[in-house]
C-alpha positions as CSV (number, residue, x, y, z in Angstrom):
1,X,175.9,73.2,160.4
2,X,175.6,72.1,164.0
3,X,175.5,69.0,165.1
4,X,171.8,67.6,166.6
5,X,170.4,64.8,168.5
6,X,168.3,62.5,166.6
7,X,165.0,63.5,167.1
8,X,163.5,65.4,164.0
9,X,161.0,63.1,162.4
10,X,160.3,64.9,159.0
11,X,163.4,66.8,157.2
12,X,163.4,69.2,154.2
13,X,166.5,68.4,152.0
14,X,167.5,70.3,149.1
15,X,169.8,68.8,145.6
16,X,172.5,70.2,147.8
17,X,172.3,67.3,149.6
18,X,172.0,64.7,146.7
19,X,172.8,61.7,147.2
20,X,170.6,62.0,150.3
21,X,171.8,59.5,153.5
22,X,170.3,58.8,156.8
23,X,171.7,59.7,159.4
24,X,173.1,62.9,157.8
25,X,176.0,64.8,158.8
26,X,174.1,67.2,160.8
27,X,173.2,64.3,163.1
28,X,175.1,62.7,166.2
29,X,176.6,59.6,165.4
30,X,176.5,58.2,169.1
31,X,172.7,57.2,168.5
32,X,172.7,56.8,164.8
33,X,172.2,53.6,162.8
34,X,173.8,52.2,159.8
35,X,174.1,54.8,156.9
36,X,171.2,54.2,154.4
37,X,171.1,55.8,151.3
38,X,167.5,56.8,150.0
39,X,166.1,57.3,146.8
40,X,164.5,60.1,146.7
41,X,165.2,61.8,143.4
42,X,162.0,60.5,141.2
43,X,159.1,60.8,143.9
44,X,160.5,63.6,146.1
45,X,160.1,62.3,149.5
46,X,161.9,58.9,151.4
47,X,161.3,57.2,154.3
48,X,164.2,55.9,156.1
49,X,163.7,52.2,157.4
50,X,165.9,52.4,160.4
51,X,164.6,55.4,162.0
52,X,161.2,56.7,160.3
53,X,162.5,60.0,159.5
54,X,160.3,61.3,156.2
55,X,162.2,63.3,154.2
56,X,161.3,65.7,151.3
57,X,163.3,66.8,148.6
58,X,163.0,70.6,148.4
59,X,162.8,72.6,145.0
60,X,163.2,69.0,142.8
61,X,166.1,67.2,141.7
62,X,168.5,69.2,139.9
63,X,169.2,67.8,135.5
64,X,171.5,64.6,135.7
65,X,170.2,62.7,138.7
């Protein structure tokens, strides 16, 4: 996966990508903020407090998280 600036505002995430963290790998760390993980496995969507970016959790969380 390429790299990309940090401008997306809402993501779709899959259990692929459990535990979820903001800023992912996918984005550029020269304007990234602290890593923050985000609990998103019970309600299926998370909010990052640094950077607003909404997440949803694609297809649920898989058994055992």
């Amino acid at each position: 996966m390429a790299q990309s600036e940090n401008k997306q505002r809402h993501i779709e995430v899959t259990a692929a990508d459990l535990p979820l963290h903001c800023p992912t790998p996918a984005m550029l760390l020269w304007n990234a903020h602290p890593r923050v993980f985000l609990p998103i496995e019970k309600s299926g969507a998370a909010l990052c407090p640094y950077c607003g970016t909404q997440y949803t959790l694609k297809g649920g969380a898989p058994a055992g998280h």
